[in-house]
N, C-alpha and C positions, 0 to 999 in steps of 0.2 A: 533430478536427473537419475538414470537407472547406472546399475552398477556398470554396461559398456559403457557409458558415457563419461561415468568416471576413470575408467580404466586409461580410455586413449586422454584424461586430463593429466593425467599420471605421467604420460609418456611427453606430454608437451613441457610439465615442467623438470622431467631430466634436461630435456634440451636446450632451454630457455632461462632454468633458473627462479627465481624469488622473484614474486613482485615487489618493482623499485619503488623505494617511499622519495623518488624525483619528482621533480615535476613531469609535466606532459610532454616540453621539447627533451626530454633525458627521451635516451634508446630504452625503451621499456623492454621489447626483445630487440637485443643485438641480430642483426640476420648478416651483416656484411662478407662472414666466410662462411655460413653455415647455412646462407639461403638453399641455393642446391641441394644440398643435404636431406635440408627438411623436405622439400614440394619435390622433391623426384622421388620419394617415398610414400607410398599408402599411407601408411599407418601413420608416421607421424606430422602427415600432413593433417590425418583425422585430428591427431592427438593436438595439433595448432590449433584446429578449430574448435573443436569441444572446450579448450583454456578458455575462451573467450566467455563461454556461460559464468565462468565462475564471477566473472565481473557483472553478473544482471544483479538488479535491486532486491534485496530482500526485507518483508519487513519483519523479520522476524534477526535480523541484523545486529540490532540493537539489543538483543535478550540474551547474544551470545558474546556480547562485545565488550562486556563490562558493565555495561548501565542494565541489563537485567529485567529492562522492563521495556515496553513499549511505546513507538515513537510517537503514540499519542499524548504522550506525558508532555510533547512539546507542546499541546493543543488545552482545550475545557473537557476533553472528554477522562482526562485522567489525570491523576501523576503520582510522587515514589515517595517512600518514606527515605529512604537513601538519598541525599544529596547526590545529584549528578549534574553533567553539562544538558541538559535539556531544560532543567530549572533555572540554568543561566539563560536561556533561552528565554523562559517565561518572564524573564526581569532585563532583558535587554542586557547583559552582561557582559559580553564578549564586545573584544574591537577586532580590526580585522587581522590584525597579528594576532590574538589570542582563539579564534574560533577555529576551534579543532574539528567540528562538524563540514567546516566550508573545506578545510584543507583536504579532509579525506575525500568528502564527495567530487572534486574536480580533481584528485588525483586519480581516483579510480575511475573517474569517469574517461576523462582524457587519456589514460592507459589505455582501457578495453578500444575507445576509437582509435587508437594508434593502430594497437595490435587487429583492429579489425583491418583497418587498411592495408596494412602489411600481409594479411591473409588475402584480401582482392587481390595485391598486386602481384603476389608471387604462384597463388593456388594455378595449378595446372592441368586442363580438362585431359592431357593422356596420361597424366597418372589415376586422378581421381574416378576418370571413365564417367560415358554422357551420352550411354547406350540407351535405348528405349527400351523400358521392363514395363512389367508387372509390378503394381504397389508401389509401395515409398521410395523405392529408390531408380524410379523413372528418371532418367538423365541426371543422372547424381551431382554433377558438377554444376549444373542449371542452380539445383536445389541448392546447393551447400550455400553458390556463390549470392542468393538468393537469403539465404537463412541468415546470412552474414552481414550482407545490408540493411536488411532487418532486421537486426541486432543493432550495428551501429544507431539507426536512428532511435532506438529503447535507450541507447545512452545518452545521446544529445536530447531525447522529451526529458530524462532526467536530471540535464544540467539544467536546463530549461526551468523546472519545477523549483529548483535549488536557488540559481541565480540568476534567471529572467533573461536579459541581453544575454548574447552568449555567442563566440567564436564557433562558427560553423567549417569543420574541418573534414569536407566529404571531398569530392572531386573536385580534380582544377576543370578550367575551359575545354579542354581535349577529352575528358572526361576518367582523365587517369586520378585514381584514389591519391591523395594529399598524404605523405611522409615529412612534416615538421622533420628541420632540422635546425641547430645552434643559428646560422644563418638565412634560416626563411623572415618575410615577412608578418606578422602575425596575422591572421584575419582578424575584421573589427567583428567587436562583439555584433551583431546582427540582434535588431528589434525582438522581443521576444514575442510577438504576432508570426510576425513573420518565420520564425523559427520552426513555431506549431506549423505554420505550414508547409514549410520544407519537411518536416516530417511527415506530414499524413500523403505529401507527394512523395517520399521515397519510399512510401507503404503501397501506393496506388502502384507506384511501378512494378512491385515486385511481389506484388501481396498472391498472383496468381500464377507464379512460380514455381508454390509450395501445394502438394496437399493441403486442402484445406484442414485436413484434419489425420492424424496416421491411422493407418487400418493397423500398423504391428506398435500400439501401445506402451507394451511391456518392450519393448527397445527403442524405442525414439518417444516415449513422454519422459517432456519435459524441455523438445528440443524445439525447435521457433516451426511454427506451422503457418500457414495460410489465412485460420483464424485469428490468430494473433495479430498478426499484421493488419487485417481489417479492423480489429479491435482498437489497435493503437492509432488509427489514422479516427475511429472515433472519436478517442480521445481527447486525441490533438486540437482535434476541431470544434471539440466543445471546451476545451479549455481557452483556448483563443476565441470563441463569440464570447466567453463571460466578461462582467463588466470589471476586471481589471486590465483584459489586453483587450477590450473593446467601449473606449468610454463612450462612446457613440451608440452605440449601440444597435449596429447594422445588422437587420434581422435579415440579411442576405449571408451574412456567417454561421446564422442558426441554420438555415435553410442547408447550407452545408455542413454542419453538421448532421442534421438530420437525415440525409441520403446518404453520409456516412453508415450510420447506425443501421438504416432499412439495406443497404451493401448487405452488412451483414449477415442480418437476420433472412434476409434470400438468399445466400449463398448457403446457411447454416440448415435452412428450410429442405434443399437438393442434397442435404447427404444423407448414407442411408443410416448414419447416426450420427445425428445432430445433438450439439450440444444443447442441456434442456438446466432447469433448476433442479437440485439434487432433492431427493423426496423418499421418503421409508414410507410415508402416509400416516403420519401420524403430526398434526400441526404443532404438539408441542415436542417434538422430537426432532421436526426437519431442519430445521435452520442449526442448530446444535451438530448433529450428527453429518453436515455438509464438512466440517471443520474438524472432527476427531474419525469419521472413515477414512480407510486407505487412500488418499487424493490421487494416485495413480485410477484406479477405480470408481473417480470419481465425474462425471458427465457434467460438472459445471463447470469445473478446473480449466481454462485455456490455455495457460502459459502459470510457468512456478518455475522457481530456479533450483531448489532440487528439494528431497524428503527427507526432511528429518526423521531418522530413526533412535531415537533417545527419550528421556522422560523430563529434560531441559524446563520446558512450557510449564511442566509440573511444578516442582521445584519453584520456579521464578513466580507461578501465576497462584497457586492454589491459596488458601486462609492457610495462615503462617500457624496454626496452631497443632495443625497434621503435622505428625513427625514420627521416626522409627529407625529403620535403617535410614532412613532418607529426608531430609527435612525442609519440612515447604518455607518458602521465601517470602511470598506474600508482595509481592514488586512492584506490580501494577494496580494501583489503586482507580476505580471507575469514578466520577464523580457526580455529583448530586444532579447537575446540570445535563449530564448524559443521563442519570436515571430517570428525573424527570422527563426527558424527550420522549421516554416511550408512551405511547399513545394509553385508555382503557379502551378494554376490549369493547366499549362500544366504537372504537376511531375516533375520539374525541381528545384533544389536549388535554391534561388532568385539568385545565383549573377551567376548562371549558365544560368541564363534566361534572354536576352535581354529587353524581355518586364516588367520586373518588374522595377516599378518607387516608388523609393524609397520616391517622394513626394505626391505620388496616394499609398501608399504600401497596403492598404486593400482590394483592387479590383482584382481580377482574381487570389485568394490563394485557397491554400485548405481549402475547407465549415470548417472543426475542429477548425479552426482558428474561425471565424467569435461564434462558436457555444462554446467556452472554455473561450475565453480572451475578456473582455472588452476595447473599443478603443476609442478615439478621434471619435466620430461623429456615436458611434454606437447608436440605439434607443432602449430606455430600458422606462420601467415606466410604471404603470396600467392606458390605457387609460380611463376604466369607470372610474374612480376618478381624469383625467384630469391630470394623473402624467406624462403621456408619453413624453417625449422627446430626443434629443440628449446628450449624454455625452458629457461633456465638459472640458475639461483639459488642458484649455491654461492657458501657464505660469504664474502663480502671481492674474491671472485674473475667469480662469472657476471656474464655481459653484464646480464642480467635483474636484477640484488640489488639495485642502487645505484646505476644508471647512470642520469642527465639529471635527474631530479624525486625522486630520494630514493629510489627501491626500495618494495621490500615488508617489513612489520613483522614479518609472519607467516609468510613463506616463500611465501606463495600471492597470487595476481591475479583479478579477477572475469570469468567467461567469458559468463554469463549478460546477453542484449542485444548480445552484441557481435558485431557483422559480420567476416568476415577479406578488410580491403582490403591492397591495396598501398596503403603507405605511400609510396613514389616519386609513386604516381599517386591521390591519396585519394578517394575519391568518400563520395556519400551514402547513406543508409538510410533507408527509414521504417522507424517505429519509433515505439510507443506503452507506459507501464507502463497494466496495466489497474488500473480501482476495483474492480471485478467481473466475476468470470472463472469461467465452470462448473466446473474446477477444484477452485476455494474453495467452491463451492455442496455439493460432494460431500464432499470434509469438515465443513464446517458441517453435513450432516447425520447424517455417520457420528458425528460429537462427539455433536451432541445426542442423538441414538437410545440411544447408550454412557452418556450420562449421566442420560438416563431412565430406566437400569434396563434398555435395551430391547436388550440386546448383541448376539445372537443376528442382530438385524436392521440392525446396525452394518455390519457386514461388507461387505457388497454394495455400499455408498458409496466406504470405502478405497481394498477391492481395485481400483474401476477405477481409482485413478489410480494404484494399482500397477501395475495390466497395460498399461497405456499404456508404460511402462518393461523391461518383463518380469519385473518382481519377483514373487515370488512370493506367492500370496492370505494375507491373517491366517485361523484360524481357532480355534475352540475356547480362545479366550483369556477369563479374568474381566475382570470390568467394570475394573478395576486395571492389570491388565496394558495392556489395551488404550487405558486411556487414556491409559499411556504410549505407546505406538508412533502413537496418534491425532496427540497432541503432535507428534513426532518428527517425523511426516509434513509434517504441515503446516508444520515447521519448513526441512524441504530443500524442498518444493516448492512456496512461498509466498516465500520468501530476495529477501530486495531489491523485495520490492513493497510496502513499509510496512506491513507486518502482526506482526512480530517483539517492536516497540517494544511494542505495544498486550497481543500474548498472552502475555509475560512477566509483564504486571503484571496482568491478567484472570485470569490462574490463580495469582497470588501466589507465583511462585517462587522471591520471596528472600524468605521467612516460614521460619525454623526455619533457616537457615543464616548463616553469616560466611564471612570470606573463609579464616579457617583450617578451621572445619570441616569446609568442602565437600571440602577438597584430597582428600578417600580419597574423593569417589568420581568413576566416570568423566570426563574433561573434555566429552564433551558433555553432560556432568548438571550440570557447575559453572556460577553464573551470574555469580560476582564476580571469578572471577580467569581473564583474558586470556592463550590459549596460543598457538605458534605451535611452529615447526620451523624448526632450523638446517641446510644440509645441506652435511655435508664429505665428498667423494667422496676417496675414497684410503687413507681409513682404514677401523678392524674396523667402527665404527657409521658408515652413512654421513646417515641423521638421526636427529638428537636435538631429545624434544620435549624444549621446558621455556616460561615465560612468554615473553608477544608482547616485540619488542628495547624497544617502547614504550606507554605506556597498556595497559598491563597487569594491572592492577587499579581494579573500578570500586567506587563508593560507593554505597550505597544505603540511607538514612535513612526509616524508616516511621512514619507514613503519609506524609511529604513529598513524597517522590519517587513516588509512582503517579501525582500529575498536577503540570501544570505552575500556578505560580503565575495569577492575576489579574494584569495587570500594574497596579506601583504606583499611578500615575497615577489606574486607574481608580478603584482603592477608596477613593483618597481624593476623587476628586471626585463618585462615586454615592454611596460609603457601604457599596457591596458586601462581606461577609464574605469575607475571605482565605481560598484554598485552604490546608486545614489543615497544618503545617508550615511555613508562607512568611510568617506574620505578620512584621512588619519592627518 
């Protein structure tokens, strides 16, 4: 969010105070004498509503939070040399008193819906004004009351994502916004099908209330728009046709998903700037440089919770071997399993592909690869400051393996986000992870079309964020095959935006496999056992894969682990049914 929008955040929290670490029926804002106060005031009725952003998802959360690395760590596609609660994750570790992930995400989640309702019930259209203008702030009050709705329901997709069943706390009957108090009854947790669909219904409601899109950028990005709303009701609806909240497999859910997605892409079509894929035109540049440009200035960005201005990412993501004033971290280690996923630039799976030499493996892959993950002999470093050179990561021996913060697990570092400063001389980045990005919108509809039966008209989604790359188009593939490479896709060029955690367990990819009998088949097919690469220069092999040096295999107990527990506490003082598996 831009600096107004932090401004009036500012002014929410003199009024209001700290976010409470209570639960969700605790008064997150007190308003009982100070209602008044605040909504017969402009300003700090704005400065109400802008608080509420601060509670959207970030996945860049996690890098600032202590664990330093990214929430893919919880997944195959990475993880830390640092010991953290995400590796407790990878091994089933936690119970429901102990998982410190569950507690914070339903506290913050059920906060921000609190405080969202409390902004429906109290906002008032003759203070806020709901005049017809020109531009974004055509019936202000419409808008806000609009932006805020669709808000709430970004928080409930994310408990949803977290803990599956989930207490739906929108309007009563009358259709007055719900204010939990010591005394309410609790709502039951609601199916989590059904969830996704009250969300993408309170997206339909209100999703054309909003600009679609703001014509004054530089003052309202970052804040909930029209698109966004259509994106999320996306979403929603292809997360609920997959076959975890559809074992049935009603391809009349696809279908709605699917006119979800085409919503979009017609409404996005009617603006006279529409959101597109970001592109400098250069295919090994573009996907890279989507993620280190200004993301305000950026045309695939939908929604982000606000820009980082700092060199954080740096620091956390870069080969720990760079160092000066400032010294890289090395955090996020990528894994074998995700390296292998990326295609050779013929669009071939490596081991589908004759020509891929697993002793050359960096040459002739998909540009994504070379522009995401840092490798064995990639060139990284600010040449005016004489830092440029090759990464290095031979065993026991590179500068890059093990030097200052531990190395890498896997032989590789995260390139994706990251700026190349001089380290001598550090400076900052903006820098944002998106919620929703056109991107994702394009495969979310190549998926569902594929899974409607509708193949044929799958194609034309993928392929452009193939061409964006230069890879080459799918075609003529069955519903089967393709919804392998659908996967695939989405799996290299989605990586590190909190989407991995969620679509492993939406497509139920540890169903029919252990950690031994995946071992035959390819390692980006395996989901339980953690690979990595050694690399010793001087000998016949000079890398050899085999398991990451650490957390190398993960646990995964069904149906336990698809969502995270209730935390303790709660179920014992509502009464709320445990998510299944977590009973204590």
């Amino acid at each position: 969010m831009k600096v107004n929008i932090i401004k009036y955040v500012s002014i929410a929290f003199l009024l209001t105070g700290a976010i409470s670490c209570s639960d969700f029926l605790d008064k997150e804002v007190d308003l009982t004498q100070q209602a008044d106060n605040v909504f017969n005031d402009y300003d700090m009725t704005r400065g109400f509503q802008a608080r509420l952003y601060t509670y959207l998802p970030d996945a860049f959360g996690a890098i600032a939070g202590g664990d330093n690395c990214s929430r893919d760590c919880m997944t195959d596609n990475a993880v830390c040399y640092w010991q953290n609660g995400m590796h407790t994750i990878l091994n089933d570790g936690y119970t429901a008193n102990s998982h410190g992930y569950a507690a914070g995400f339903w506290r913050n989640d059920y906060a921000a819906i609190r405080a969202a309702n409390q902004f429906l019930l109290n906002a008032k259209s003759g203070v806020i004004g709901n005049a017809e203008k020109a531009g974004d702030d055509n019936r202000l009050y419409d808008r806000w009351i609009a932006e805020t709705r669709v808000l709430r329901a970004i928080f409930h997709f994310d408990l949803i994502g977290w803990f599956g069943d989930i207490p739906i706390v929108g309007d009563d009957e009358n259709g007055t916004p719900i204010i939990l108090e010591p005394s309410s009854t609790i709502p039951e947790r609601t199916p989590a099908a059904e969830a996704l669909k009250w969300v993408a219904d309170e997206c339909d409601k209100y999703k054309d209330d909003l600009p679609f899109r703001y014509s004054n950028e530089e003052e309202n990005w970052g804040r909930v728009n029209g698109a966004a709303a259509y994106a999320l009701k996306a979403r929603a609806l292809v997360y609920r046709a997959s076959p975890l909240n559809n074992p049935s497999n009603n391809t009349e859910w696809w279908n709605e998903a699917v006119q979800a997605c085409v919503d979009f892409f017609n409404k996005n079509n009617q603006q006279a700037n529409p959101y597109r894929l970001h592109s400098i035109g250069d295919p090994n540049q573009n996907y890279y440089d989507c993620f280190t440009t200004n993301p305000v200035h950026n045309n695939e960005y939908i929604l982000s919770r606000s820009v980082w201005d700092q060199y954080t990412i740096e620091l956390a993501f870069s080969p720990c071997g760079f160092s000066g004033t400032a010294n890289s971290t090395g955090r996020n280690n990528p894994t074998q399993n995700l390296v292998d996923a990326y295609e050779t630039i013929n669009g071939l799976p490596i081991d589908q592909d004759p020509s891929y030499d697993p002793q050359n493996p960096f040459v002739n892959r998909d540009p994504r690869l070379e522009q995401t993950i840092f490798h064995h002999g990639s060139v990284w470093g600010d040449a005016l400051d004489n830092e440029q050179r090759e990464v290095d990561v031979t065993f026991g021996e590179g500068i890059d393996y093990q030097a200052l913060h531990g190395g890498t697990l896997t032989g590789y570092y995260t390139k994706k986000y990251v700026s190349n400063m001089s380290w001598q001389n550090p400076h900052t980045f903006p820098k944002a992870c998106p919620i929703f990005r056109y991107g994702e919108m394009l495969l979310n509809a190549a998926e569902a079309l594929n899974e409607a039966g509708r193949t044929s008209e799958a194609f034309a989604y993928v392929n452009q964020v193939r061409a964006r790359v230069g890879m080459p188009e799918y075609s003529g593939m069955d519903q089967a095959t393709l919804r392998e490479r659908i996967r695939n896709e989405r799996r290299i060029e989605l990586c590190f935006e909190d989407h991995r955690f969620f679509d492993e367990r939406r497509w139920k990819l540890f169903e029919g496999q252990t950690q031994s009998s995946e071992t035959s088949l390819p390692r980006y097919k395996q989901v339980y056992n953690i690979y990595g690469v050694t690399v010793r220069p001087g000998t016949a092999t000079v890398f050899t894969y085999g398991p990451a040096e650490t957390y190398n295999v993960r646990v995964f107990n069904s149906p336990k682990n698809y969502y995270f527990p209730i935390p303790y506490t709660e179920v014992v003082r509502t009464g709320l049914p445990q998510t299944p598996g977590w009973e204590m």
